[in-house]
ZAMARLO-415624 format. One record per residue (C-alpha): residue in one letter; y, z, x. Coordinates in nm, 4 decimals. Each point is the difference from the previous one (the first is absolute). Example, Ala and Ser with C-alpha at 12.3 -4.5 7.8 and 13.67 -1.06 7.14 Angstrom:
2
ATOM   rest         yy         zz         xx
ATOM      A    -0.4500     0.7800     1.2300
ATOM      S     0.3440    -0.0660     0.1370
//
This chain:
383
ATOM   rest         yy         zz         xx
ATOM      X     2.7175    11.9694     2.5229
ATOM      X     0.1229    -0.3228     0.0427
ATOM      X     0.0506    -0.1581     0.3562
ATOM      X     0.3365    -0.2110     0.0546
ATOM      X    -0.0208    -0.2727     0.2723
ATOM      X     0.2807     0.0477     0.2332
ATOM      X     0.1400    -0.2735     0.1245
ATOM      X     0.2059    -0.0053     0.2859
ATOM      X     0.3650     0.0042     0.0099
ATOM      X     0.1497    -0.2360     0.2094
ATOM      X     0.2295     0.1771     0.2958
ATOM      X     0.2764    -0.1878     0.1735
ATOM      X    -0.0838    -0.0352     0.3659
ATOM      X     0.1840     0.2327     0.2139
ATOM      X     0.3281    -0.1227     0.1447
ATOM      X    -0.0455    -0.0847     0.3858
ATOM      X     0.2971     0.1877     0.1789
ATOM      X     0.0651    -0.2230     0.3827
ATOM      X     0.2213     0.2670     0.1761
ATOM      X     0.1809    -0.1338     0.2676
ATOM      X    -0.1571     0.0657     0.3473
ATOM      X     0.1712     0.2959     0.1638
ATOM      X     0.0856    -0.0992     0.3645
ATOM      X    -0.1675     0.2964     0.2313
ATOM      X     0.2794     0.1650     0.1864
ATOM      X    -0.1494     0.0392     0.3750
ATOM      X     0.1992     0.3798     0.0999
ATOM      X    -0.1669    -0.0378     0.3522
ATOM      X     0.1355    -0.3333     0.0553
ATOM      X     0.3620     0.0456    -0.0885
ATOM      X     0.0031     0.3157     0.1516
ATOM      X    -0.0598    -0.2002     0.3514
ATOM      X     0.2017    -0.2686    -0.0983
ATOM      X     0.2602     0.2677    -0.0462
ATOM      X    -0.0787     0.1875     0.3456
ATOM      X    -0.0243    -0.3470     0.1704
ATOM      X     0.3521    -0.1201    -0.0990
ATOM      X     0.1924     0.3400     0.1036
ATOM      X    -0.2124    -0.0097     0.3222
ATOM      X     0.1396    -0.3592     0.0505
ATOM      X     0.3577     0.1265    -0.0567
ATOM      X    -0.0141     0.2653     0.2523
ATOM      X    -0.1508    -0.2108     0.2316
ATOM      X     0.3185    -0.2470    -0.0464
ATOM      X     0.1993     0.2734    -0.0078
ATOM      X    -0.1563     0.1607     0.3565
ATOM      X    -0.0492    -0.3161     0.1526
ATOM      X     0.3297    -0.1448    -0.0542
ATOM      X     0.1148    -0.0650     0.3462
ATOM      X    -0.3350    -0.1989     0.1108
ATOM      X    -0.0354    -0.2097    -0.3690
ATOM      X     0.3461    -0.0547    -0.0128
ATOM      X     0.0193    -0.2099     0.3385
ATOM      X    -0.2817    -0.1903    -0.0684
ATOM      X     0.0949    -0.0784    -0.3909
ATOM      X     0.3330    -0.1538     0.1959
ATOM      X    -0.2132    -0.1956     0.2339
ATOM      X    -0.2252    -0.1451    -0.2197
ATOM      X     0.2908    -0.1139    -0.2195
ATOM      X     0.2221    -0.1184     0.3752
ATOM      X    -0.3569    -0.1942     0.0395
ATOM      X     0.0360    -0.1925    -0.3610
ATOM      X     0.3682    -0.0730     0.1015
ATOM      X    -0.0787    -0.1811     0.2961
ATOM      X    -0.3402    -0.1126    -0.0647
ATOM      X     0.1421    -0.3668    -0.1388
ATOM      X     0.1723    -0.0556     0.2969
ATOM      X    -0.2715     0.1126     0.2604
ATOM      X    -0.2148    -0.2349    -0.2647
ATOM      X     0.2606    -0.3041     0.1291
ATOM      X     0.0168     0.0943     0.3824
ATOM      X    -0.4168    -0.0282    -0.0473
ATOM      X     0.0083    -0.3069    -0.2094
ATOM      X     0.2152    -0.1406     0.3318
ATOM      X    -0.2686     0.0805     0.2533
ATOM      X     0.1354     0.3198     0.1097
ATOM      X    -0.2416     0.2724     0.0403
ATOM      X     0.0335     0.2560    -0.2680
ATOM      X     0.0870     0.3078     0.3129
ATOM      X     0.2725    -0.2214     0.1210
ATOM      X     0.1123    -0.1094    -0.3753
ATOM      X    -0.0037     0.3978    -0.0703
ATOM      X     0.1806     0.0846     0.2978
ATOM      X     0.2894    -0.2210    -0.0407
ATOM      X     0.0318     0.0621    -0.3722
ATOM      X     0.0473     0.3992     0.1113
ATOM      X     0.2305    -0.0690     0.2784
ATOM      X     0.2349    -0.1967    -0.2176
ATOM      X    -0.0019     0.2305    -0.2717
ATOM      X     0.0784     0.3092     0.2380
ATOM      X     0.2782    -0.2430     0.1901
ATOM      X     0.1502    -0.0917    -0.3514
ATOM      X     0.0078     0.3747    -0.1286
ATOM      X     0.1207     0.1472     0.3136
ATOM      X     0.2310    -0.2792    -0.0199
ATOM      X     0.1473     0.1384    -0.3296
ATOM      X     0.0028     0.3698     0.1094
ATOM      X     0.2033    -0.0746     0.2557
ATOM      X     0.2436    -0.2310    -0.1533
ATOM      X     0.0825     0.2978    -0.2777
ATOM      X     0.0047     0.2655     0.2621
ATOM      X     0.3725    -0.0157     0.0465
ATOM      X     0.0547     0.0393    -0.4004
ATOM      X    -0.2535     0.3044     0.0190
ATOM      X     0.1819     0.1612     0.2633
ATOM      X     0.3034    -0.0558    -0.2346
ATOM      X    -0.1593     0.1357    -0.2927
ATOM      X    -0.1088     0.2900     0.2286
ATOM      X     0.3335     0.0504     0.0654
ATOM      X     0.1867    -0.0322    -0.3104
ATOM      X    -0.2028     0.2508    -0.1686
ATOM      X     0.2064     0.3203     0.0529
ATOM      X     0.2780    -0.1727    -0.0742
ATOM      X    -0.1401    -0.1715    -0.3387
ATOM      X    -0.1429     0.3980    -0.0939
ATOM      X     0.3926     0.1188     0.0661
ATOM      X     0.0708    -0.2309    -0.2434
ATOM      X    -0.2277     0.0311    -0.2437
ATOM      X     0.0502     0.3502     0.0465
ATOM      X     0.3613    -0.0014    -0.0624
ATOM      X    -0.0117    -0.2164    -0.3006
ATOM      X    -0.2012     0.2697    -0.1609
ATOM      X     0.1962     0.2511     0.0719
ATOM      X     0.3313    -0.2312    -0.1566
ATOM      X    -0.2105    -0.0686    -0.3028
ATOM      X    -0.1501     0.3522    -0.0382
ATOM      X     0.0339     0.0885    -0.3891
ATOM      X     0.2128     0.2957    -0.1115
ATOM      X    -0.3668     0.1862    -0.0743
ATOM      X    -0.0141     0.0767     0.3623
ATOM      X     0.2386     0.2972    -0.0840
ATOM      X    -0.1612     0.1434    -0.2585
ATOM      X    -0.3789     0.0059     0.1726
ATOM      X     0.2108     0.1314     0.2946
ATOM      X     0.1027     0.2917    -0.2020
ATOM      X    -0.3374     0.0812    -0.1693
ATOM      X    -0.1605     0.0053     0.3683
ATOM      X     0.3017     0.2450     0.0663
ATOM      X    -0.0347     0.1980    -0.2905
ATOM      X    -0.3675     0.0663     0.0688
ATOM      X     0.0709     0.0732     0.3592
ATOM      X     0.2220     0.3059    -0.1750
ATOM      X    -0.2697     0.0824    -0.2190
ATOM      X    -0.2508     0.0532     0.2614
ATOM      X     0.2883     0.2032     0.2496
ATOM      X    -0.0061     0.2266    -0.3278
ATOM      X    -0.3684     0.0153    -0.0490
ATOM      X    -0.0518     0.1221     0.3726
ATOM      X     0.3070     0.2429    -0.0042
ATOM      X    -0.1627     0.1559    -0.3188
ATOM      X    -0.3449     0.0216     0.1162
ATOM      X    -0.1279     0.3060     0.1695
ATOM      X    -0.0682    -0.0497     0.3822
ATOM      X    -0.3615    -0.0725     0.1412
ATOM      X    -0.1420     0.2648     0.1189
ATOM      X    -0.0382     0.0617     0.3617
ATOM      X    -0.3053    -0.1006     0.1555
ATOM      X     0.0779    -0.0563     0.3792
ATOM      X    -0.0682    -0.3266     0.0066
ATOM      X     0.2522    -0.1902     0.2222
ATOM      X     0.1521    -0.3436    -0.1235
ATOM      X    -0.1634    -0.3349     0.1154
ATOM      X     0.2133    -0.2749     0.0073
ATOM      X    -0.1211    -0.3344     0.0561
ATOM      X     0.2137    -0.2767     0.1733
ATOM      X    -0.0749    -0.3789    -0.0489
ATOM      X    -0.0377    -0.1446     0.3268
ATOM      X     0.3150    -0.2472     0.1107
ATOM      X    -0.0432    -0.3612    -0.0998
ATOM      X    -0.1804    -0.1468     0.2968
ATOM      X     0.0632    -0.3996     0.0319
ATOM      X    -0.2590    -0.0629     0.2949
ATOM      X    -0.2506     0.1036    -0.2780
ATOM      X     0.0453    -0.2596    -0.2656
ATOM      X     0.0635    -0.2304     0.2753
ATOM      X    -0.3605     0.0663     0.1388
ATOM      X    -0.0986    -0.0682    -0.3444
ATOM      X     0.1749    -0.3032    -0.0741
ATOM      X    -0.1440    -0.1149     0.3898
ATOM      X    -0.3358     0.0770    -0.0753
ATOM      X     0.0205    -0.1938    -0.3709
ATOM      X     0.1533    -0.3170     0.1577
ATOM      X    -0.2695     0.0251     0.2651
ATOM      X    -0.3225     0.0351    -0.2926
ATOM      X     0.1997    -0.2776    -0.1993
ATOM      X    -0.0252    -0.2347     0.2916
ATOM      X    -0.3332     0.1313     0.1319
ATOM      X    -0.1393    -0.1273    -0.3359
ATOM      X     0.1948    -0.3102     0.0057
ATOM      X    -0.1606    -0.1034     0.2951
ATOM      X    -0.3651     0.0710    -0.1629
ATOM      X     0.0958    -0.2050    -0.3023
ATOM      X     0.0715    -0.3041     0.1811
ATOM      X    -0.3570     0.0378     0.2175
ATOM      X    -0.1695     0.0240    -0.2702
ATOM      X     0.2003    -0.2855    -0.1687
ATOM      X    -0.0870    -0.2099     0.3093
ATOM      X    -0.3944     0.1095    -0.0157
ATOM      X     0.0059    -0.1035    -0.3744
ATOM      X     0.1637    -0.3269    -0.0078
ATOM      X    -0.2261    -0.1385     0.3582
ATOM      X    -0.2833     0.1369    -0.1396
ATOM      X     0.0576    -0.2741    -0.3063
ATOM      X    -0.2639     0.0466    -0.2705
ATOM      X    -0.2228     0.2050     0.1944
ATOM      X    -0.0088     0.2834    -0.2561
ATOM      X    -0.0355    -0.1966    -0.2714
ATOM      X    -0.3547    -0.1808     0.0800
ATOM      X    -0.1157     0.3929     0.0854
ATOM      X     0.1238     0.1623    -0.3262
ATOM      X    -0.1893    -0.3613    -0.1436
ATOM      X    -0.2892     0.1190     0.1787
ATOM      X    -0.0556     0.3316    -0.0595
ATOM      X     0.0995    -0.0879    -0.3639
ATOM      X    -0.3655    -0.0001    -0.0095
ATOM      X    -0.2704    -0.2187    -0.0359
ATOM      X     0.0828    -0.1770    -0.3434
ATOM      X     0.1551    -0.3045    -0.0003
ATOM      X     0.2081     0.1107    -0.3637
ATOM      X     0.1649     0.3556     0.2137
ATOM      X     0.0653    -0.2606     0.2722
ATOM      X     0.1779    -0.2261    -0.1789
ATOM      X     0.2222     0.2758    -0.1903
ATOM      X     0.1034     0.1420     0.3445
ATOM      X     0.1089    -0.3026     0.0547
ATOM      X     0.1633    -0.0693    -0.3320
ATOM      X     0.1725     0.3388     0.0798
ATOM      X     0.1244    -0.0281     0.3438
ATOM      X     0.1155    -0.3696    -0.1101
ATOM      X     0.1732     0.1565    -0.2896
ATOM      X     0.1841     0.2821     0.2342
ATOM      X     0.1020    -0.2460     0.2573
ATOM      X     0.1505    -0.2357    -0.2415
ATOM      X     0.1925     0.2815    -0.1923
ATOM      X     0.1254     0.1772     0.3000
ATOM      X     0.0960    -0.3096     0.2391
ATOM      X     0.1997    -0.1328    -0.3139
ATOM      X     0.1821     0.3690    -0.1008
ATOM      X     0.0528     0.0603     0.3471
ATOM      X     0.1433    -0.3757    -0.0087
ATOM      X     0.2325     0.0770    -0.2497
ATOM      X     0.0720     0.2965     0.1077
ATOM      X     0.1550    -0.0710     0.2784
ATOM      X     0.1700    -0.3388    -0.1414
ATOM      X     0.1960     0.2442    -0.2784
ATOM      X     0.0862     0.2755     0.2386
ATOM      X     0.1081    -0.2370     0.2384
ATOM      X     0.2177    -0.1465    -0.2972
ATOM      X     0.1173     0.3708    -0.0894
ATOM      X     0.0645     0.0692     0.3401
ATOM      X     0.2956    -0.3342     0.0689
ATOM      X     0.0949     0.0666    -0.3133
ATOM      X     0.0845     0.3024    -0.0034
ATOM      X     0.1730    -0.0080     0.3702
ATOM      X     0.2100    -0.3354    -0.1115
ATOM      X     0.1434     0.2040    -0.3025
ATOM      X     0.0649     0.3411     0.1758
ATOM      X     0.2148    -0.2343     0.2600
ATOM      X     0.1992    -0.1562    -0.2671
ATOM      X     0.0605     0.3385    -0.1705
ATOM      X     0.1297     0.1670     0.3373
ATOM      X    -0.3077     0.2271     0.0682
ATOM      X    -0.0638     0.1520     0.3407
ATOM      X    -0.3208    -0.0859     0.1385
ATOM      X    -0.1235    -0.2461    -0.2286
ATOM      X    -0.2542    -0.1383     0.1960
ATOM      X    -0.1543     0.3682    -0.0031
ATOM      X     0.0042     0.0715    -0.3380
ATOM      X    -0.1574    -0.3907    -0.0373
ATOM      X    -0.3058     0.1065     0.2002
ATOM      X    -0.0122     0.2941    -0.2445
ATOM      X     0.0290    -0.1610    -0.2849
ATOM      X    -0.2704    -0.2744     0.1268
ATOM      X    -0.2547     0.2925     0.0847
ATOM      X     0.0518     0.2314    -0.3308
ATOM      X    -0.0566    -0.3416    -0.1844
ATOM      X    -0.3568     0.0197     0.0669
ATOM      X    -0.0222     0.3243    -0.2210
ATOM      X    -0.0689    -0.0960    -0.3760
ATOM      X     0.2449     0.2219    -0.2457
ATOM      X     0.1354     0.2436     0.2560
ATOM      X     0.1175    -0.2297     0.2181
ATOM      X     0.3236    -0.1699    -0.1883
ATOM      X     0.0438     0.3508    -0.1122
ATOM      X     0.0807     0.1095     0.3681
ATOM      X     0.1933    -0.2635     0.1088
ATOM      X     0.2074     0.0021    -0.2784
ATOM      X     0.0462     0.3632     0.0657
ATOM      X     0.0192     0.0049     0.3311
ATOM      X     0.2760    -0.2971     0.0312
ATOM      X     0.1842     0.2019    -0.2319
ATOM      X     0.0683     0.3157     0.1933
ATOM      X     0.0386    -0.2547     0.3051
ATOM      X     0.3097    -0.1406    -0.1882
ATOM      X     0.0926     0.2885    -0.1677
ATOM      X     0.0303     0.1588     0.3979
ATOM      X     0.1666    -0.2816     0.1441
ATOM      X     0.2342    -0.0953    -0.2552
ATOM      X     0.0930     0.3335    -0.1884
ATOM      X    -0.0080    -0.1077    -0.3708
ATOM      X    -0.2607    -0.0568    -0.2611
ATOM      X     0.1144    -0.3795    -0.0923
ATOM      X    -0.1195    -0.1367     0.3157
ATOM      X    -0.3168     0.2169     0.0161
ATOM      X    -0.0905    -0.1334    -0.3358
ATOM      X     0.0850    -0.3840     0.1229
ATOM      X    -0.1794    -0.0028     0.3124
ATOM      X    -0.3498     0.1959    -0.2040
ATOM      X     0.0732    -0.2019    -0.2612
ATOM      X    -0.0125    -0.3488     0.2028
ATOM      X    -0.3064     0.1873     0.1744
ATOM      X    -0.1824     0.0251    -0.3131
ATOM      X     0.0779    -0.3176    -0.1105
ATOM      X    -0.1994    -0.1168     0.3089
ATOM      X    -0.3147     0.1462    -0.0418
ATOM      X     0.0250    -0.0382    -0.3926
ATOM      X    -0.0130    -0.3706     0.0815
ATOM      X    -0.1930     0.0129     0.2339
ATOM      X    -0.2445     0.1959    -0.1778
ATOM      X     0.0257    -0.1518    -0.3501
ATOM      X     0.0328    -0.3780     0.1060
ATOM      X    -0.1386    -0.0562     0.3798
ATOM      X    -0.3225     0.2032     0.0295
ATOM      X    -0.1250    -0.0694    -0.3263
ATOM      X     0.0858    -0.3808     0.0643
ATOM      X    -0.2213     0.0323     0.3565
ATOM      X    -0.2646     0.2053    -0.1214
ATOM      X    -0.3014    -0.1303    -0.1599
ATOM      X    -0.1489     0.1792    -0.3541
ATOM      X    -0.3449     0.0330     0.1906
ATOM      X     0.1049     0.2665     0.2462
ATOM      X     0.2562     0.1531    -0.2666
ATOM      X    -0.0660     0.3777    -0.1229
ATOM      X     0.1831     0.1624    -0.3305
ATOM      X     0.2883     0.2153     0.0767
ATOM      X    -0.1697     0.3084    -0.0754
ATOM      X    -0.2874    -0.0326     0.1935
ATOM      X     0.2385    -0.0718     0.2839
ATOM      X     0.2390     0.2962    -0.0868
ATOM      X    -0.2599     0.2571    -0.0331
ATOM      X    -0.1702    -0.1604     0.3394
ATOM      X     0.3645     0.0820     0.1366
ATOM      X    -0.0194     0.3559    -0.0894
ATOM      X    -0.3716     0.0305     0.1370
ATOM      X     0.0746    -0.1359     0.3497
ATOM      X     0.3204     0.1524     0.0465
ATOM      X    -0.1447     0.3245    -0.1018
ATOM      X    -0.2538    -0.0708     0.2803
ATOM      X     0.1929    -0.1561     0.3055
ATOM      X     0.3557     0.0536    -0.1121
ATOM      X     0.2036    -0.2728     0.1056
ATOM      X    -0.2872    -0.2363     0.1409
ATOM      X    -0.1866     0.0522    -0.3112
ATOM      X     0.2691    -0.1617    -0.1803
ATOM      X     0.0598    -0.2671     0.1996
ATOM      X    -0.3790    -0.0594     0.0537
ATOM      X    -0.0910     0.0352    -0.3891
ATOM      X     0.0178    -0.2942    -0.0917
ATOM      X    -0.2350    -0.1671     0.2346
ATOM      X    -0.2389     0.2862    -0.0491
ATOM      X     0.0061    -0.0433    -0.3930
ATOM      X    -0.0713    -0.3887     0.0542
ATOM      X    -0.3114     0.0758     0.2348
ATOM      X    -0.1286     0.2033    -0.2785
ATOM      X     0.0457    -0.2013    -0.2738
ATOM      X    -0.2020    -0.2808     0.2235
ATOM      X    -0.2881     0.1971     0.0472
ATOM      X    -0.0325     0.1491    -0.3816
ATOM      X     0.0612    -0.3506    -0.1262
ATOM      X    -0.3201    -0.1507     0.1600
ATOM      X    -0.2427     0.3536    -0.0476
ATOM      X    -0.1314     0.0131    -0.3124
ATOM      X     0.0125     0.3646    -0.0287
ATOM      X     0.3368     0.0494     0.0649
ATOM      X     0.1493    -0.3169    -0.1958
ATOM      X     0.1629     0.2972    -0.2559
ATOM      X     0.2227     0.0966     0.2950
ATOM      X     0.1077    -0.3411     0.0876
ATOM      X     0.0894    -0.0811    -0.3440
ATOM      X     0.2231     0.3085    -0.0173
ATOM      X     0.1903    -0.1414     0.2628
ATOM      X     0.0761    -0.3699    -0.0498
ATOM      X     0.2281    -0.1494    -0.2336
//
């Protein structure tokens, strides 16, 4: 028996596999995050009619805050400064109401007549299909008289026959209702401007407190501060514009309805100046809205389609050339961010969520922008 040396065979080394890492999904975590944002949302939702005042105040504040700056910067106290900013403002607007109360009261006025119209202009241009559905309703008014007469009768049961009568249209009703709304409106009017007063004499009170209970670092100090800085530059030059370009809308607008014969321009200017501030849906209801105004006062479709027309071409400019012109790329946010926030707010506070979106949106970007967690969310929503 012979003995063979064995010698080893050499193996190649086994191949070294580097999976990626798999990134732990927390269940617990998103599951709050999840509970925390619909609990937010019904909070907005429930607490509409305190947030929403304030939301307005703060952004009343930002308005006027450059020119309360001035008054201060000229040795007026910052109370006095406040005070006579307010009173101006409420002078100048009551000013306005009053000047367009006589082309209200005309609008009030001309209504029934402008619904005769419109109503009678339907009934000229009804198409010849209004026969025929008349006929099928008719025909299947026969078919049921046939379907009762054939069926056998109920039988008796004793029961006697309840009828129910609606109650008579009662006018002191809705105008209780419409009484009581003017009175909240103004109630809350009056709150908004205290609290606009308290806010802009207070100065930057609130702003060294939120700095100090930032807490005690000196790095979440000085992002507070980046981030308030950051707010109050975006929304004091938005609100800047703002009112510059709906200002613009608003002349506009009135100076064109006068040369193409409309009642109550200066009205529908002041409309046209307010809807303005809504990205999207606002051209969309002028333009409509102009449109049955013409189509009411002048009968025919040509000058309902010149005067929306010219109304479009307005904001178009407006929108297309002016605000892009005024506002800077810093505080600008991509049109679908700003759409969807559109449909968020306005799903939330109805018409003052769309108006106030935009603001909102801008806050929010500021604060994600200069938090490192939530840098993801900020970048979503810039350009």
């Amino acid at each position: 028996m012979t003995l063979k040396a064995v010698t080893p065979q050499s193996t190649p080394p086994p191949a070294v596999h580097n999976p990626q890492p798999a990134v732990p999904l927390d269940v617990r975590s998103a599951a709050l995050t999840v509970l925390a944002v619909l609990a937010t949302i019904l909070v907005l939702q429930y607490a509409q009619s305190m947030i929403i005042p304030i939301v307005l105040a703060l952004l009343v504040s930002y308005a006027l805050e450059p020119i309360v700056a001035t008054l201060a910067r000229w040795r007026i106290p910052r109370p006095i400064g406040a005070a006579i900013v307010l009173v101006a403002m409420t002078v100048a607007g009551g000013s306005l109401l009053y000047g367009l109360r006589t082309e209200a009261n005309a609008i009030i006025h001309e209504l029934p007549q402008a619904a005769r119209r419109l109503r009678e202009k339907m009934e000229n241009d009804r198409p010849s299909t209004a026969n025929a559905i008349q006929q099928v309703q008719k025909a299947a008014t026969e078919l049921e008289k046939a379907a009762n007469a054939a069926a056998p009768p109920p039988p008796s049961t004793g029961a006697q026959r309840v009828q129910v009568e609606t109650p008579p249209f009662n006018v002191s009703d809705y105008l209780l209702w419409g009484s009581v709304g003017v009175a909240a409106a103004v109630g809350q009017l009056v709150l908004i401007l205290f609290l606009v007063y308290f806010l802009l004499a207070s100065g930057d009170l609130y702003r060294r407190k939120m700095v100090k209970i930032a807490g005690p670092s000196l790095t979440k100090k000085k992002i507070t501060l980046q981030i308030l800085s950051e707010i109050d530059r975006q929304i004091e030059a938005f609100l800047l514009v703002q009112v510059f370009t709906s200002t613009v809308v608003a002349v506009a607008t009135w100076l064109t309805f006068r040369a193409l014969g409309v009642n109550q321009a200066g009205v529908w200017g002041v409309l046209a100046g307010i809807f303005n501030s809504i990205p999207y849906f606002g051209p969309v209801i002028v333009t409509a809205g102009t449109a049955a105004v013409a189509f009411m006062q002048f009968g025919n479709m040509q000058m309902a389609l010149l005067v929306s027309g010219a109304s479009l071409l307005i904001t178009s400019l407006e929108g297309f050339l002016l605000t892009p012109w005024l506002t800077s790329r810093a505080s600008s946010m991509n049109a679908v961010a700003v759409f969807i926030g559109l449909l968020f707010w306005g799903w939330v506070w109805n018409v003052w969520g769309m108006l106030l979106a935009v603001p909102m949106l801008m806050v929010i970007k500021a604060i994600c922008d200069h938090v490192e967690d939530f840098k993801p969310f900020g970048e979503l929503l810039g350009e």
